[in-house]
C-alpha positions in Angstrom: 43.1 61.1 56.4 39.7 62.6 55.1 37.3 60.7 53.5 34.6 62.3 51.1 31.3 60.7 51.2 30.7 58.9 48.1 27.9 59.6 45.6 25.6 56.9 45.0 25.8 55.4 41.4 23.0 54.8 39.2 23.2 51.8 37.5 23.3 52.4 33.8 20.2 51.0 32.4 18.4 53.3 34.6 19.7 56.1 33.8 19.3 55.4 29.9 15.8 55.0 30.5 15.5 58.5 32.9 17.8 60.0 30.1 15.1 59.1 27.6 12.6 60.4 29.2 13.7 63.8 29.6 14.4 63.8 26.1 10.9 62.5 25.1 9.3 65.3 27.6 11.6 67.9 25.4 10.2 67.2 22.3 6.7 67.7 23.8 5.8 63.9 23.6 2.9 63.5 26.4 4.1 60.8 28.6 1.0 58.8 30.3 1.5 58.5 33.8 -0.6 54.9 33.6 -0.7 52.1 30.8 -3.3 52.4 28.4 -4.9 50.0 26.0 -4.5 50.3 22.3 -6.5 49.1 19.8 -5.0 46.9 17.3 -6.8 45.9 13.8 -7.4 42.2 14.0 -5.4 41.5 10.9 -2.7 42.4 12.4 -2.2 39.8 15.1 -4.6 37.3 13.1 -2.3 34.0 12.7 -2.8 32.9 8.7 -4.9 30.1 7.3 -2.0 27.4 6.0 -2.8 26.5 2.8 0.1 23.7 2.5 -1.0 20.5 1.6 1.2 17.5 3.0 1.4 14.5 0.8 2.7 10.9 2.6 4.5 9.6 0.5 4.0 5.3 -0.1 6.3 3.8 2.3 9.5 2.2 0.6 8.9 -1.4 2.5 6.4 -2.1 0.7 5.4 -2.9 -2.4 1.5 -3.2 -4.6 1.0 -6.2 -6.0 -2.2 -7.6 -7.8 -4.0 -10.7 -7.0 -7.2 -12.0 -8.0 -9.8 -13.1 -5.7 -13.4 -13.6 -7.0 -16.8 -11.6 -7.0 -19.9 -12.5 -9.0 -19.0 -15.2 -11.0 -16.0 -13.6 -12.6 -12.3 -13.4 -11.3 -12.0 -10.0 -9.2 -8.7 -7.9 -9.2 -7.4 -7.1 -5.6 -4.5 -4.7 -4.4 -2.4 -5.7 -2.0 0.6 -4.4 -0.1 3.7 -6.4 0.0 6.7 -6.2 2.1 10.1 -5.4 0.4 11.8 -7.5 -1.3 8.9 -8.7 -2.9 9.8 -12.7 -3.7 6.7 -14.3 -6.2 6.7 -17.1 -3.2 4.9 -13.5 -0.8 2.6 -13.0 -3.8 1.0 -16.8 -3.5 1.1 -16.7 -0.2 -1.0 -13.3 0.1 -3.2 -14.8 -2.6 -4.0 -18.0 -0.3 -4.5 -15.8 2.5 -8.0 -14.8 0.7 -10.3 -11.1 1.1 -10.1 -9.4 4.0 -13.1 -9.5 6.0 -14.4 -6.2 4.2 -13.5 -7.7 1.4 -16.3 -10.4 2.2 -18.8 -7.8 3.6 -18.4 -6.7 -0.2 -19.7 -10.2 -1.8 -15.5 -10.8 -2.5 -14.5 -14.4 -2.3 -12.1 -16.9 -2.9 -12.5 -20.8 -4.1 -8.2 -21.7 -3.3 -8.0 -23.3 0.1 -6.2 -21.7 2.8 -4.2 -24.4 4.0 -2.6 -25.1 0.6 1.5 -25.5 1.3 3.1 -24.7 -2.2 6.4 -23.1 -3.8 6.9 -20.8 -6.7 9.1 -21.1 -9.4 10.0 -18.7 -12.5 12.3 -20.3 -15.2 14.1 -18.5 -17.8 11.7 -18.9 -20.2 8.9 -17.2 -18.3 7.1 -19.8 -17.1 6.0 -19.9 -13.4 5.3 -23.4 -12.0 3.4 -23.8 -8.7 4.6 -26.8 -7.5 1.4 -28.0 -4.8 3.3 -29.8 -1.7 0.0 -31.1 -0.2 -3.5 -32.3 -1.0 -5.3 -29.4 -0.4 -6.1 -28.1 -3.8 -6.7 -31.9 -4.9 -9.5 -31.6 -1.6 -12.0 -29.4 -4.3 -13.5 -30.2 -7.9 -15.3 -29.6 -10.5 -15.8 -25.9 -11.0 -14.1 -24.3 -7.6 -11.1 -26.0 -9.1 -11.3 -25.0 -12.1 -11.5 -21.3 -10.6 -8.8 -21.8 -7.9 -6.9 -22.6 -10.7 -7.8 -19.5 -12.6 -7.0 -17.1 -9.7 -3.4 -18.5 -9.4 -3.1 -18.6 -13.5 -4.2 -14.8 -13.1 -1.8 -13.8 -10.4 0.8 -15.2 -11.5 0.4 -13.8 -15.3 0.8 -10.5 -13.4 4.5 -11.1 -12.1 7.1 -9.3 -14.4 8.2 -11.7 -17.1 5.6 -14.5 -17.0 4.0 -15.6 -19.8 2.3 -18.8 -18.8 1.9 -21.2 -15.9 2.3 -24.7 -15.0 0.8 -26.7 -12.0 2.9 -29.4 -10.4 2.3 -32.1 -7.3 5.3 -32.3 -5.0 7.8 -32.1 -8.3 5.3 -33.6 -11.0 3.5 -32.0 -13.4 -0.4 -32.5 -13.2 -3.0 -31.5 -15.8 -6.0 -29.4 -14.7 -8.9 -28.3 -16.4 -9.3 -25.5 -18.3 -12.2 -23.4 -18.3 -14.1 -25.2 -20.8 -13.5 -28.4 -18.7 -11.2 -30.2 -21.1 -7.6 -31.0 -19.4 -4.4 -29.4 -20.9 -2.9 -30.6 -23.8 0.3 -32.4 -23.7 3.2 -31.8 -25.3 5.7 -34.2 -26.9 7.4 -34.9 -24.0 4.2 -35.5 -22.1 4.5 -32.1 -20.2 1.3 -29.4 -19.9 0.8 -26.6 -22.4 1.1 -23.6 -20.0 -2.1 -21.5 -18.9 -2.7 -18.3 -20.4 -5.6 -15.9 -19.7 -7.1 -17.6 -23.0 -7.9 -20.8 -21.0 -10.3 -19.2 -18.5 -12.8 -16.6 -20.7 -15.9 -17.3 -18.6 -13.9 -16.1 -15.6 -12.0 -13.5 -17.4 -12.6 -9.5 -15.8 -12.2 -8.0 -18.7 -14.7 -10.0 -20.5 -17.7 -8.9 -18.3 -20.2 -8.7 -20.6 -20.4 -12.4 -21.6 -22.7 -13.0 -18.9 
């Protein structure tokens, strides 16, 4: 049996390209026999300015509260973040913790010891008692009491539904001063009148012109 010499294939890419080429060369396209630069306008390539503005938003854990520190003579409103849920027993206990140490750099201070131990309690009739489980707070006098006491009257008049606040030692209600130095009145049964803002004008933000 003969056998006739096969003829070599081209694979068929290569001849798609040779068959565009002869078709190119037809239509009297010049065909460079050597690659040659082009010049491209630079707005053509140019990668765009973004002008999208990403906003964080606040994380969900946490939450801003307001407690009041003090700076010149006056009680001093401070923000602070919270971790979720937010109990009123985290709010006293970032209040005790004091200013930050920028916070001092900036003349911020606080007269409430930091080794106070205390619990928080909100009745139905929006009154928030801070029942004082040590001596700590009994340690200072005179006017830094009287302040300390302010600062916790003020935080506290900030949590939802609170309209005035009572001061007890380890389950007993104790009178403190007012501003004006004069202790609480007592009711008929012998119990405090609850703090307001009204008891503490001299140390009052809001009244900073009185000095």
């Amino acid at each position: 049996m003969r056998t006739e010499p096969r003829t070599p294939r081209l694979p068929a890419l290569l001849v798609l390209v040779l068959a565009s080429l002869m078709l190119l060369s037809a239509c009297g396209v010049p065909l460079d026999a050597e690659p040659v630069s082009l010049n491209v306008p630079d707005d053509v390539l140019a990668v765009p300015e973004s002008t999208t503005t990403t906003t964080v938003p606040p994380s969900a854990d946490v939450a801003r509260r307001t407690i009041y520190l003090v700076k010149g003579g006056k009680l001093f409103e401070v923000t602070r973040e919270i971790p979720q849920p937010v109990f009123n027993q985290k709010i006293f206990d970032t209040l005790v913790q004091g200013p930050t140490q920028e916070e001092l750099d900036e003349g911020i201070e606080t007269r409430i010891p930091s080794d106070i131990e205390m619990r928080v309690l909100l009745d139905g009739q929006g009154i928030l008692t801070i029942d004082l489980l040590n001596d700590a707070f009994f340690q200072i006098e005179g006017d830094l009491r009287i302040t300390a006491t302010a600062q916790f009257v003020f935080t506290a008049l900030r949590v939802p539904a609170t309209r005035g606040v009572l001061f007890q030692q380890a389950g007993e209600y104790v009178q403190l001063a007012r501003g004006d130095n004069l202790l609480q009145p007592l009711d008929e049964n012998g119990v405090p009148e609850p703090f307001t803002r009204a008891d503490f004008p001299d140390l009052d933000p809001l009244n900073a012109g009185d000095n």
